[in-house]
DSSP file (Angstrom, degrees, kcal/mol; ACC not computed):
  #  RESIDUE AA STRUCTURE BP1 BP2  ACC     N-H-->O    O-->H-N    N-H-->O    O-->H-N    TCO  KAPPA ALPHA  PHI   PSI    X-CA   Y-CA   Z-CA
    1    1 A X              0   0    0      0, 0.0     5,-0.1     0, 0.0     2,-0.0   0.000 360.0 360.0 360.0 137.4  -15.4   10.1   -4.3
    2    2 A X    >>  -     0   0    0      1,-0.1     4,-1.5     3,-0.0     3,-1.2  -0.181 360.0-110.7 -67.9 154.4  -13.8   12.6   -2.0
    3    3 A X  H 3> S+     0   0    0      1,-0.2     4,-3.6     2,-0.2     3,-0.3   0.905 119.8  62.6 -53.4 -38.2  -10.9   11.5    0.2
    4    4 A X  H 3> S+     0   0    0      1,-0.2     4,-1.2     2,-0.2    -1,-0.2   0.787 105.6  50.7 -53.1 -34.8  -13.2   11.9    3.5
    5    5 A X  H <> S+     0   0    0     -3,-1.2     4,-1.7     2,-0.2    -1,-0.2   0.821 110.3  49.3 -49.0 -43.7  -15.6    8.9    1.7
    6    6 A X  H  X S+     0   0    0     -4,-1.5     4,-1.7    -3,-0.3     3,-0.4   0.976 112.1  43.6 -54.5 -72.5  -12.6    6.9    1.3
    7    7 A X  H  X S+     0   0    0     -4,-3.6     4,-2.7     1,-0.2     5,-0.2   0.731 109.7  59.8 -59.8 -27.0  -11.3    7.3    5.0
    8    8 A X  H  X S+     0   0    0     -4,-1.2     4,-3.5    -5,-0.2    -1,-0.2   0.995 109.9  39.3 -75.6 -39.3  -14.9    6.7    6.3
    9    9 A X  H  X S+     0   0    0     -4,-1.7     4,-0.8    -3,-0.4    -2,-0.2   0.833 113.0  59.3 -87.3 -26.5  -15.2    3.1    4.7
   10   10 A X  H  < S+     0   0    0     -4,-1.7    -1,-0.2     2,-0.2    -2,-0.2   0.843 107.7  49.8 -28.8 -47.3  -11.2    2.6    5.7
   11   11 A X  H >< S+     0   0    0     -4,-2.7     3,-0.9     1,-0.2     4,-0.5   0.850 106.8  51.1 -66.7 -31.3  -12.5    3.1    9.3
   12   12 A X  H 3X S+     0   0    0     -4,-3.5     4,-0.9    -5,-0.2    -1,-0.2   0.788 109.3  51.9 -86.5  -7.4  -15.1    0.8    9.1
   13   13 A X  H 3X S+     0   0    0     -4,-0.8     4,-0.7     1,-0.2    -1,-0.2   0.379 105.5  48.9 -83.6   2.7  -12.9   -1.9    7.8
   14   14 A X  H <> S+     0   0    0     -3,-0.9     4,-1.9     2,-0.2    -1,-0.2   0.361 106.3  61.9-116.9   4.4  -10.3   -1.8   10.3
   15   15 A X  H  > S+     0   0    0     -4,-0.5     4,-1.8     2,-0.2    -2,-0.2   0.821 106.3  47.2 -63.8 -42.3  -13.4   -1.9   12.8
   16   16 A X  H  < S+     0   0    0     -4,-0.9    -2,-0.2     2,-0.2     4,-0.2   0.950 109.1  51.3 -27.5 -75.7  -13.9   -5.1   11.1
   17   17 A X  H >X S+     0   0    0     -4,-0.7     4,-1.7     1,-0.3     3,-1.4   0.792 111.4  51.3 -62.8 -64.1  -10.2   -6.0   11.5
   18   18 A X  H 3X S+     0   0    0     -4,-1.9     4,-3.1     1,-0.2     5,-0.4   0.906 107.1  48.3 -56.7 -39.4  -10.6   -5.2   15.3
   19   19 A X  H 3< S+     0   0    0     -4,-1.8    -2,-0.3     1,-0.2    -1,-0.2   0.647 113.4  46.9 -71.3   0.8  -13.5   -7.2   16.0
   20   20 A X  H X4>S+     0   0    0     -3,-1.4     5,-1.3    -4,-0.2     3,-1.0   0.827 116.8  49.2-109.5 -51.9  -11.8  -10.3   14.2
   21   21 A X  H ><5S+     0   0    0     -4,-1.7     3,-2.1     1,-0.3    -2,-0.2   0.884 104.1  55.1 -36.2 -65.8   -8.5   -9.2   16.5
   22   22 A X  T 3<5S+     0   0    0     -4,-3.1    -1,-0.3     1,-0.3    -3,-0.1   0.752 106.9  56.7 -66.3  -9.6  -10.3   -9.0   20.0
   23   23 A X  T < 5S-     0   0    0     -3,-1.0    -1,-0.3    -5,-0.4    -2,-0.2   0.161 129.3 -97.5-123.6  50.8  -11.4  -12.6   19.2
   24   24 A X  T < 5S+     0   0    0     -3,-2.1    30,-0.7     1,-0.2    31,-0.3   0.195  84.6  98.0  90.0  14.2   -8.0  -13.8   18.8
   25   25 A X  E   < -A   53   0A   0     -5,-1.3     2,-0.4    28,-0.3    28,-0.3  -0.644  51.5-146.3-135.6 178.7   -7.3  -13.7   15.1
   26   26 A X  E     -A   52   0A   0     26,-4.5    26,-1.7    -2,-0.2    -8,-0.1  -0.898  24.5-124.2-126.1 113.2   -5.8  -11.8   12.4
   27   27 A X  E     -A   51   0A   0     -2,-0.4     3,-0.3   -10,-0.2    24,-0.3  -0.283  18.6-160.3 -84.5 154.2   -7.1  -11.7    8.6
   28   28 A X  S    S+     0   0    0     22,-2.5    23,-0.2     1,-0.2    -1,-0.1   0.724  72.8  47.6 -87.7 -13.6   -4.5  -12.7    6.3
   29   29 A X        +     0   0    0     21,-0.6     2,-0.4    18,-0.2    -1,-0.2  -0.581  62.5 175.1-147.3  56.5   -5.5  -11.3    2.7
   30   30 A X        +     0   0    0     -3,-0.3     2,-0.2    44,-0.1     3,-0.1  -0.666  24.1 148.8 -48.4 109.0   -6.6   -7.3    3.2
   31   31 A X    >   -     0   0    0     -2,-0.4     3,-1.3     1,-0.1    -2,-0.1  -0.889  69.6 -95.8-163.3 168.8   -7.2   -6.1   -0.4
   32   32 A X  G >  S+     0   0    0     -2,-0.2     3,-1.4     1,-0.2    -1,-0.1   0.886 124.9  52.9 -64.5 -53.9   -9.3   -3.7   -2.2
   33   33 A X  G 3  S+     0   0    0      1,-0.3    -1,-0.2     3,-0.1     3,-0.1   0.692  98.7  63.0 -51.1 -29.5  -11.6   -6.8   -2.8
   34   34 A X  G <  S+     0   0    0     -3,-1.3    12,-1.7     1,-0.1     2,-0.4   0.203  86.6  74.6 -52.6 -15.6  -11.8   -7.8    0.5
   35   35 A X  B <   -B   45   0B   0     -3,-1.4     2,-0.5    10,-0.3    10,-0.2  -0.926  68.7-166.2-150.9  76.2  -13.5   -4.8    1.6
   36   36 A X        -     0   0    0      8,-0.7    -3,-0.1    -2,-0.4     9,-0.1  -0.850  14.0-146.2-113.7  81.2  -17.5   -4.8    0.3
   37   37 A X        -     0   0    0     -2,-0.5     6,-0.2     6,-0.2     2,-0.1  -0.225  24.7-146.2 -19.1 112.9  -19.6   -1.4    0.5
   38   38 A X    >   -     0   0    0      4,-1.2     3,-0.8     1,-0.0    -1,-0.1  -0.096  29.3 -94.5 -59.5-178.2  -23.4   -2.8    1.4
   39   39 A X  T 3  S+     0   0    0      1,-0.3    -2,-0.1     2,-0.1     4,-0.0   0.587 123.8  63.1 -75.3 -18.7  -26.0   -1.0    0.1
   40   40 A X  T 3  S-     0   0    0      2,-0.1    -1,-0.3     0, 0.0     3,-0.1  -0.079 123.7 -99.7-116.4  39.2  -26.7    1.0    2.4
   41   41 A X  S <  S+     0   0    0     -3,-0.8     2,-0.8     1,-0.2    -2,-0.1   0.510  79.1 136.8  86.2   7.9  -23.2    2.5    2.0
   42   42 A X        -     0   0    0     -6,-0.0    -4,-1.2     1,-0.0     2,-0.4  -0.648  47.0-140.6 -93.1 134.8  -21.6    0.2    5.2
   43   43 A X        +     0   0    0     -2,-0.8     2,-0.3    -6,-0.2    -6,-0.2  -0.707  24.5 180.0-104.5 139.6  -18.2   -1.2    4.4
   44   44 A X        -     0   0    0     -2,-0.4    -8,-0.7   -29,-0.0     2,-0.5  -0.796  29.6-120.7-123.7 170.7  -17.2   -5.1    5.7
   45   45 A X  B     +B   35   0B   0     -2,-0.3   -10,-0.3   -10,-0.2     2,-0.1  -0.933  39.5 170.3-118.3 125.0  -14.4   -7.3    5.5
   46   46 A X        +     0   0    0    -12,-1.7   -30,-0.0    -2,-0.5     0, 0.0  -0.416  42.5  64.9-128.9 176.3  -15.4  -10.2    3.9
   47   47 A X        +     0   0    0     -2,-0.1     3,-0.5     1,-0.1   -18,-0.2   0.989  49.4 169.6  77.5  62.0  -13.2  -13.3    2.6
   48   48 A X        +     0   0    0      1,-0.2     3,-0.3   -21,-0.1    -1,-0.1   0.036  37.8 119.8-109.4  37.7  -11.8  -14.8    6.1
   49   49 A X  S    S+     0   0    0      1,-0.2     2,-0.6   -20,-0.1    -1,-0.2   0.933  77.2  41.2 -56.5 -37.8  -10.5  -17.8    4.4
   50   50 A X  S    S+     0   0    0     -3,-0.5   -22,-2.5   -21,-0.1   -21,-0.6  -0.969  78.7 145.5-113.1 113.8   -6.8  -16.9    5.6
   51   51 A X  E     -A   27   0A   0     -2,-0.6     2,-0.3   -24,-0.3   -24,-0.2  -0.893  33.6-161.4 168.7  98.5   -7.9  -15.8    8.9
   52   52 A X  E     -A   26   0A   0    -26,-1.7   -26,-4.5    -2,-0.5     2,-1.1  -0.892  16.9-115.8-120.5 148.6   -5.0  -16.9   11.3
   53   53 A X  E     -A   25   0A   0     -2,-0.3     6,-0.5   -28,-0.3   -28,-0.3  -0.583  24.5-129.4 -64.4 105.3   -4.9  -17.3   15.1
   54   54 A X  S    S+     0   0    0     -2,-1.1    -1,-0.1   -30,-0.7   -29,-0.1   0.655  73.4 111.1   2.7 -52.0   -2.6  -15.0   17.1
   55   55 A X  S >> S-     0   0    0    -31,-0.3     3,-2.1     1,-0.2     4,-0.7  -0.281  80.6-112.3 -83.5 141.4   -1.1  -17.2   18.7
   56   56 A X  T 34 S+     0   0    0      1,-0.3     4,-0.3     2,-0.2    -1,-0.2   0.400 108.3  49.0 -36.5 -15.2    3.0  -17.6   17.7
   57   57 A X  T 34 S+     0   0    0     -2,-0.3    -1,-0.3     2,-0.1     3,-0.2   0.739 114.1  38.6-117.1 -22.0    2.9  -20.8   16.2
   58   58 A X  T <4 S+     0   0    0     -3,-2.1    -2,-0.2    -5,-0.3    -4,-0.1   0.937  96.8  90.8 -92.1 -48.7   -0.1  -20.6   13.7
   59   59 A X     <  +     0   0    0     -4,-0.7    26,-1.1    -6,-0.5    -1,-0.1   0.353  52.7 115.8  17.7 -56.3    1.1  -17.0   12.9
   60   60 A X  B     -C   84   0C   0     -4,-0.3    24,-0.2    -3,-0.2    23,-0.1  -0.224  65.8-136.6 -24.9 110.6    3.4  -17.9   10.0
   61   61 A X  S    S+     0   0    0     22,-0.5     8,-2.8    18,-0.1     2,-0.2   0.305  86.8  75.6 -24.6 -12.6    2.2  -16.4    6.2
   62   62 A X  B    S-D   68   0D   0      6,-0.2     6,-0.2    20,-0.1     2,-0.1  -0.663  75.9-143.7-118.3 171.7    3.0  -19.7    4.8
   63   63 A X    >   -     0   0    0      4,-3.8     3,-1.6    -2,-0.2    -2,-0.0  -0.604  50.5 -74.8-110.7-160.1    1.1  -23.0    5.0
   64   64 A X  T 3  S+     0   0    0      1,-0.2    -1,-0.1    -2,-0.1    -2,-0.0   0.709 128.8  57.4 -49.7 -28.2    2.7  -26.4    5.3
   65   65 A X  T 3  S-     0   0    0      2,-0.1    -1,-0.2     1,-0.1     3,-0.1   0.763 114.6-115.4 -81.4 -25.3    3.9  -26.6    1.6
   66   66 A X    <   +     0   0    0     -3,-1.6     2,-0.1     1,-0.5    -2,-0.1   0.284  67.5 147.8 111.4 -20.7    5.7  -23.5    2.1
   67   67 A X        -     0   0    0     -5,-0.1    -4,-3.8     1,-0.1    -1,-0.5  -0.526  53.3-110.4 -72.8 138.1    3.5  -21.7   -0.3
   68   68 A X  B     -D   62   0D   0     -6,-0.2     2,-0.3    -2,-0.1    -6,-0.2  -0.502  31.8-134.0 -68.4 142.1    3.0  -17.7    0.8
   69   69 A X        +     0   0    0     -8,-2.8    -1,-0.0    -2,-0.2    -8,-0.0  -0.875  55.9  12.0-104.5 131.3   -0.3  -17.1    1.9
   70   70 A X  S    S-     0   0    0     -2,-0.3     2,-1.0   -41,-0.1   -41,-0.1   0.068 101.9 -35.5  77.3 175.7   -2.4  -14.0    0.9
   71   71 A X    >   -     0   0    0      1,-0.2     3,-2.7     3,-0.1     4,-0.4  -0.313  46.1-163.2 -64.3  86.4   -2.1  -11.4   -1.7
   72   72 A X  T 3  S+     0   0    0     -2,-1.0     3,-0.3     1,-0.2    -1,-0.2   0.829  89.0  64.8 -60.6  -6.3    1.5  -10.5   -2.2
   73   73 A X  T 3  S+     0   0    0      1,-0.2    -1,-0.2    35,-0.0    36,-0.1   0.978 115.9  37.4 -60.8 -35.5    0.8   -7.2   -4.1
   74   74 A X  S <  S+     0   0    0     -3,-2.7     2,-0.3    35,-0.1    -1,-0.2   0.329  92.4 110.0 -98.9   9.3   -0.8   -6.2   -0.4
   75   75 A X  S    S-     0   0    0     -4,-0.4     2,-0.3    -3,-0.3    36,-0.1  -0.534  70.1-109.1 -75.2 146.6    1.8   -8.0    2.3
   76   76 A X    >>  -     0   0    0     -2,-0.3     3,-4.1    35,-0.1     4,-0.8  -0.724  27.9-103.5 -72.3 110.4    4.0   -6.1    4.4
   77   77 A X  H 3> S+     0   0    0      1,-0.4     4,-0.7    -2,-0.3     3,-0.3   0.663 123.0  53.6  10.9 -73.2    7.9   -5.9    4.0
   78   78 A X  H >4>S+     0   0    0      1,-0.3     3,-2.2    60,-0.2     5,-2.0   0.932 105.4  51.5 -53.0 -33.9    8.3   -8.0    6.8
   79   79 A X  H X45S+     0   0    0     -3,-4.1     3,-2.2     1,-0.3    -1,-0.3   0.943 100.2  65.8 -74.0 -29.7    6.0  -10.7    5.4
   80   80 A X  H 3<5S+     0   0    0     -4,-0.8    -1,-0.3    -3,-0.3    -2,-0.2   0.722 102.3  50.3 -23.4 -41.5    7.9  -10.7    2.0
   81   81 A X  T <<5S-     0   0    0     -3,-2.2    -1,-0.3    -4,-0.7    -2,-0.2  -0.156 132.3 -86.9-124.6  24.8   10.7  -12.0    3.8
   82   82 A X  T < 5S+     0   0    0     -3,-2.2    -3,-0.2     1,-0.2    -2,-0.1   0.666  79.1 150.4  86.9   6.2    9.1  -15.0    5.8
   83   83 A X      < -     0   0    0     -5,-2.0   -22,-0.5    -7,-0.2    -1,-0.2  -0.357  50.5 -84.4 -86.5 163.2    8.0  -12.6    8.8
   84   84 A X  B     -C   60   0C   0    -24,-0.2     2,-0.5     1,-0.1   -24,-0.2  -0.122  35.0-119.0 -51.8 145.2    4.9  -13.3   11.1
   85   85 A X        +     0   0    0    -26,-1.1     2,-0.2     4,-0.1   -26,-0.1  -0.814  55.6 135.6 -83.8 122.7    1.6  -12.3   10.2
   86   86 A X     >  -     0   0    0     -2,-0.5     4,-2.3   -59,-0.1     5,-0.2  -0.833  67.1 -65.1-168.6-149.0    0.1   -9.8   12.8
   87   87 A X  T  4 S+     0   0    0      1,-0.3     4,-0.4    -2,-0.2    -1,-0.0   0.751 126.8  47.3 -90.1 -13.1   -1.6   -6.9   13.8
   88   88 A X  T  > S+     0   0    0      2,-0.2     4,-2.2     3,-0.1    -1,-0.3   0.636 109.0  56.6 -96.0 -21.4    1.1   -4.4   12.3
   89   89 A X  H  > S+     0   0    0      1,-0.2     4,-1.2     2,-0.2    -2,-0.2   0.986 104.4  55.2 -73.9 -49.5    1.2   -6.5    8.8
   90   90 A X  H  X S+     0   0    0     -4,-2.3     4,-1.4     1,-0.3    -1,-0.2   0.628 108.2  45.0 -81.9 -17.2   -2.5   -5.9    8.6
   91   91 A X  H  > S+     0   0    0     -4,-0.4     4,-2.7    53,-0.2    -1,-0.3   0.853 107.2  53.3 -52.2 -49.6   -1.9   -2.0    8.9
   92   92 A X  H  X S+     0   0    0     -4,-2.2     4,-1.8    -3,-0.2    -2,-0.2   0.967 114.6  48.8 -57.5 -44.0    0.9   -2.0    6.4
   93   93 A X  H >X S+     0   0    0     -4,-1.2     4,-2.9     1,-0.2     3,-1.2   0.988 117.3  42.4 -44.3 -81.3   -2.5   -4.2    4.0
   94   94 A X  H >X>S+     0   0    0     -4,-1.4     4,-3.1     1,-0.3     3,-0.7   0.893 108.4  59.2 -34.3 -59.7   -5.1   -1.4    4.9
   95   95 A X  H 3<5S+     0   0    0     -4,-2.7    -1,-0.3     1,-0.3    -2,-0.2   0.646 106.3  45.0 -65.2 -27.3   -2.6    1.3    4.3
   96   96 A X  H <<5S+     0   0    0     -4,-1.8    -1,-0.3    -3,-1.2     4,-0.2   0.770 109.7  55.7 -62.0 -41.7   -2.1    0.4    0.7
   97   97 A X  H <X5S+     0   0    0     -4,-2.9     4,-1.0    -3,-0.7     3,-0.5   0.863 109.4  42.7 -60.5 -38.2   -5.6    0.0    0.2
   98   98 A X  H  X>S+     0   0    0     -4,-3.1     5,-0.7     2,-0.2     4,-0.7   0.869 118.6  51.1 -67.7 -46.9   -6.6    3.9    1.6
   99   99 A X  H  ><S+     0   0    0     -5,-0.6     4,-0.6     1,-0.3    -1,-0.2   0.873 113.0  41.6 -69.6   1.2   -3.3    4.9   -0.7
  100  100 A X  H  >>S+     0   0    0     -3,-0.5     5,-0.9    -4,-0.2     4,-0.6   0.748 123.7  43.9-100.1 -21.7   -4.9    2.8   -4.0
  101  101 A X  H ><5S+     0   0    0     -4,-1.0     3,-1.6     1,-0.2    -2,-0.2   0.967 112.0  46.4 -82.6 -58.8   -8.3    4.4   -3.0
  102  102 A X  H 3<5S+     0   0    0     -4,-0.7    -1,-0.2     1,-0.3    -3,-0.1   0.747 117.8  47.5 -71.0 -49.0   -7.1    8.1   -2.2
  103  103 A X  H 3<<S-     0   0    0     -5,-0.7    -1,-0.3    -4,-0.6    -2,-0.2   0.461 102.8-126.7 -83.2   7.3   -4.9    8.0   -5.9
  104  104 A X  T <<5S+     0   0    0     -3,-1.6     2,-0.4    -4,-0.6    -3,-0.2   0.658  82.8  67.2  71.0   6.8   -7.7    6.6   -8.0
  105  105 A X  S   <S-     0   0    0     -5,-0.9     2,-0.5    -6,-0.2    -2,-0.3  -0.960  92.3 -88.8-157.1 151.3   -5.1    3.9   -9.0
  106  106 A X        -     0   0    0     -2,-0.4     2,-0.4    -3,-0.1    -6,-0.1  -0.691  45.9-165.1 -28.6  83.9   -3.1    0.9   -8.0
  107  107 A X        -     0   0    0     -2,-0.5     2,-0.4   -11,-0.2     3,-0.2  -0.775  24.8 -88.2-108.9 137.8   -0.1    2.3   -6.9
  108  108 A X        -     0   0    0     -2,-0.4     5,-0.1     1,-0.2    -1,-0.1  -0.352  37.5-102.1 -73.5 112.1    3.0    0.2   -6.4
  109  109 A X    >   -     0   0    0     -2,-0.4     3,-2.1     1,-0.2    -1,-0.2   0.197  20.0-160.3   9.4  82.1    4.1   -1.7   -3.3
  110  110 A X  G >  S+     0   0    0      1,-0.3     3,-2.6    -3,-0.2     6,-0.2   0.912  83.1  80.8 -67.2 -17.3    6.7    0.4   -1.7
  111  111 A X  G 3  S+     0   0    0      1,-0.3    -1,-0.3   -36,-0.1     3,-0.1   0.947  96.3  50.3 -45.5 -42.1    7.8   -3.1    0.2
  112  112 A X  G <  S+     0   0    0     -3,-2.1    -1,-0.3     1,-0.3     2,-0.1   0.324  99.8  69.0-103.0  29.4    9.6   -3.8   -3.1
  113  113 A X  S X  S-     0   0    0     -3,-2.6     3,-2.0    -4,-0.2    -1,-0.3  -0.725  80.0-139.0-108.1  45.8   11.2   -0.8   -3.4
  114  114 A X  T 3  S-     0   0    0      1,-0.2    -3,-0.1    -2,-0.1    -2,-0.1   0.104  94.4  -4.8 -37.3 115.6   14.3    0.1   -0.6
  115  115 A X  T 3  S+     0   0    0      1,-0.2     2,-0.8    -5,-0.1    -1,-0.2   0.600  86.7 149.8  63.5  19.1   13.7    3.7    0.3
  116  116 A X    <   -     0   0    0     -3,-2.0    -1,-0.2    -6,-0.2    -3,-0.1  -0.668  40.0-142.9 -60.2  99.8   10.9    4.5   -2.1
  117  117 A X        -     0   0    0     -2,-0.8     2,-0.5     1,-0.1    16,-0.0  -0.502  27.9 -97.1 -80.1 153.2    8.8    7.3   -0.1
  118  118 A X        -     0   0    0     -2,-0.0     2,-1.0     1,-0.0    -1,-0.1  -0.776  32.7-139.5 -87.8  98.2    5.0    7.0   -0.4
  119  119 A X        -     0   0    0     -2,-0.5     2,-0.3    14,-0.0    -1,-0.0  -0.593  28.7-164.0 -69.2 100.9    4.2    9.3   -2.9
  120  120 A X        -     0   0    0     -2,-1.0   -21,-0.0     1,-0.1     4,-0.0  -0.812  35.6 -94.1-104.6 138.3    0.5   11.3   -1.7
  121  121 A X    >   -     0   0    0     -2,-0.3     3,-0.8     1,-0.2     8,-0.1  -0.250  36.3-132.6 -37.0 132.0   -2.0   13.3   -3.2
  122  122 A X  T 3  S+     0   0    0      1,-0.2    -1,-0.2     0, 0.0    -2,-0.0   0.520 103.2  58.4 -76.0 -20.9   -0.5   17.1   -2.4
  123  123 A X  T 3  S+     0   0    0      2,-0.0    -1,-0.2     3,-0.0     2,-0.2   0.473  76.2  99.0 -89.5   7.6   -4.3   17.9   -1.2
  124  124 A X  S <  S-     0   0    0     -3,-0.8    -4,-0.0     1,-0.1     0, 0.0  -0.713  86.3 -85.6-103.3 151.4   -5.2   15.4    1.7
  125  125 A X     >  -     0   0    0     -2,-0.2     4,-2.3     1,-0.1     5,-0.4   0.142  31.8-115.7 -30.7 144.0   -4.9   16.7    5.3
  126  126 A X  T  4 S+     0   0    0      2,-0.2     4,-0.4     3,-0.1    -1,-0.1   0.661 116.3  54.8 -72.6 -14.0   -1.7   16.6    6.8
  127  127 A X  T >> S+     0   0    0      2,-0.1     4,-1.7     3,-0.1     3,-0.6   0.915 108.4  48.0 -87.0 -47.8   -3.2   14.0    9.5
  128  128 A X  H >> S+     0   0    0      1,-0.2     4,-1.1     2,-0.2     3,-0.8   0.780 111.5  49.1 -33.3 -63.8   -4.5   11.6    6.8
  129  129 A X  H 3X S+     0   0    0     -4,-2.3     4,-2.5     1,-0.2     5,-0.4   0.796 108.6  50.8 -85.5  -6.5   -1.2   11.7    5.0
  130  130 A X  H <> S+     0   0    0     -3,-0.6     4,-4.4    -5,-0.4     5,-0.3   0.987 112.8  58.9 -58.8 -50.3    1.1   10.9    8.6
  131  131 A X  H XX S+     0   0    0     -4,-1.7     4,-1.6    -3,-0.8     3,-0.6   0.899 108.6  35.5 -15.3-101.8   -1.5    8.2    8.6
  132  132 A X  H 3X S+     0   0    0     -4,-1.1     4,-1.0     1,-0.3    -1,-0.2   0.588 120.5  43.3 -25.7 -58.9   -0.6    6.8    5.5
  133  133 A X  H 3X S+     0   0    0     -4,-2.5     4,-1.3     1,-0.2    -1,-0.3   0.832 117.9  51.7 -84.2 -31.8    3.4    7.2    5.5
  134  134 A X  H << S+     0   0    0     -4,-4.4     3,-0.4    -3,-0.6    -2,-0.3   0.977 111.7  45.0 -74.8 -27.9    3.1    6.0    9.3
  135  135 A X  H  < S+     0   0    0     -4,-1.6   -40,-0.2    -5,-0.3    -1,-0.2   0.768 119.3  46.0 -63.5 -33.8    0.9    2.7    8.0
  136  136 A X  H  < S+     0   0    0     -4,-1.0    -1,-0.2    -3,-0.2    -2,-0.2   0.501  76.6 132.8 -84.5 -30.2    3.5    2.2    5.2
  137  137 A X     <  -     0   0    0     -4,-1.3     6,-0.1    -3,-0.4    -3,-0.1   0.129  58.6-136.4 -47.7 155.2    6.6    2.6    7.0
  138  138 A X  S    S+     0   0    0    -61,-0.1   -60,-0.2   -62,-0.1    -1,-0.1   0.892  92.5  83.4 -82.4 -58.6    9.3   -0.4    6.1
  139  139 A X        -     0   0    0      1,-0.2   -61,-0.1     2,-0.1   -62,-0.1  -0.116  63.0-171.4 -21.4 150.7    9.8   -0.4    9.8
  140  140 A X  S >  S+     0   0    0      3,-0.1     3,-1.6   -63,-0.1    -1,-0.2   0.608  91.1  59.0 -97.0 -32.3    7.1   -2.7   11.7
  141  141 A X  T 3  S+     0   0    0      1,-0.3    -2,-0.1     4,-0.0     4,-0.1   0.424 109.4  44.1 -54.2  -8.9    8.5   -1.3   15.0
  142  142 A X  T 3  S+     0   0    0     -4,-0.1    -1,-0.3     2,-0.1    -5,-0.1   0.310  97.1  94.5-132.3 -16.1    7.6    2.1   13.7
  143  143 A X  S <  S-     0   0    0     -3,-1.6    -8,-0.2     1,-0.1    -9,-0.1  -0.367  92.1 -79.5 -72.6 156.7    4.2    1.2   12.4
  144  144 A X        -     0   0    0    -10,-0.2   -53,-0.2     1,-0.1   -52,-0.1  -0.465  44.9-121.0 -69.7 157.5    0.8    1.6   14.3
  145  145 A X  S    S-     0   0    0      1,-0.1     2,-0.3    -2,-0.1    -1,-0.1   0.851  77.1 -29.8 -71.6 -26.1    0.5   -1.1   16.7
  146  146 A X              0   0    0    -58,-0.1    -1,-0.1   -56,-0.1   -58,-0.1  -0.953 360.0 360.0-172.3-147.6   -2.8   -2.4   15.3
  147  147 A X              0   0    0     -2,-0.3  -129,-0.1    -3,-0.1  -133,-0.1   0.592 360.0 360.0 -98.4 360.0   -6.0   -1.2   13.4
């Protein structure tokens, strides 16, 4: 599938991601699996078992035991490291997913990687791939602010 395929069922999952957002919550486990193509080609986000409230105190990636919550191949720097779950972690999620989609592969987790640039197909658009490296950034301050 051509990159433009890709990006249209990316957009319609972070549409998802915003309608779960404007009614106060965040999903917690954005992966490739997550993310279910109908038949009639419309992409959802399905699985909102870790599906956390906004609000600061519920916010946390771990549950009581301490165990990390969601899929660490697809968490966000910050969350690696004990950081909040929020509307910029769930960019960094998405933004791996477009970058496993766009390379035909599974491509490695730059979070575990210090200064590992996001290696992009040399043919996508120059906005897609600002997209991509801005979605990816190790910054969260530097990330878009949400989907």
């Amino acid at each position: 599938m051509q990159a433009t395929g890709w990006t249209t069922f990316i957009l319609q999952a972070l549409d998802g991601l915003t309608a779960i957002r404007t009614r106060g919550f965040v999903h917690g486990d954005v992966k490739p699996s997550n993310v279910f193509v109908s038949e009639r080609g419309v992409a959802m986000v399905i699985d909102l078992g870790i599906v956390k409230p906004m609000i600061p105190f519920a916010s946390r990636p771990r549950s009581r035991e301490g165990i990390m919550m969601g899929t660490t191949r697809y968490l966000a720097p910050e969350q690696l490291v004990g950081g909040r779950l929020n509307s910029r972690t769930i960019v960094y999620s998405v933004g791996l997913v477009l970058l496993d989609l766009l390379v035909g592969k599974r491509v490695a987790n730059i979070a575990w990687h210090d200064g590992t640039q996001v290696e992009l197909p040399h043919d996508l658009l120059s906005r897609l791939k600002s997209a991509v490296r801005n979605a990816l950034t190790r910054d969260p301050n530097q990330k878009f602010r949400n989907a």
